[in-house]
Phi, psi and omega in degrees: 000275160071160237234166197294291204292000168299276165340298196299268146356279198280346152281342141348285194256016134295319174292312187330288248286291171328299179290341165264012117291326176282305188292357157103344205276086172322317196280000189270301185312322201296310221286315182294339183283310163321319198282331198249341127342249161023270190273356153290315178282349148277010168261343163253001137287336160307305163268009167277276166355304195283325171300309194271009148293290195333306188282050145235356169248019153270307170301333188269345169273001153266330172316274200280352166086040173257124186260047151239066177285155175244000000 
């Protein structure tokens, strides 16, 4: 799935990454490489969040016997 701002994050720093190759400027390249650093890692904390939502409402429709799982 992984999150807007993730996403966000990593065009983010694909442009960075880009304009610091054409000007020739490492630190621009570094900065873009962090943003999309950055936004994997929020896009894989992002689906960690949602697996351990998912198992904590299977547990609780076992706990409570609800049988309208979807």
């Amino acid at each position: 799935m992984g999150s807007n701002e993730g996403k966000f994050d990593d065009a983010k720093g694909r442009v960075k990454q880009a304009a610091g190759d054409l000007a020739d400027d490492q630190s621009l390249k570094n900065e873009g490489t962090a943003d999309r650093t950055s936004g994997a890692l929020k896009d894989k904390v992002g689906d960690a969040k949602d697996k351990i939502g998912d198992a904590i409402d299977a547990i609780k429709d076992k706990v409570t016997g609800d049988r309208n799982q979807s």
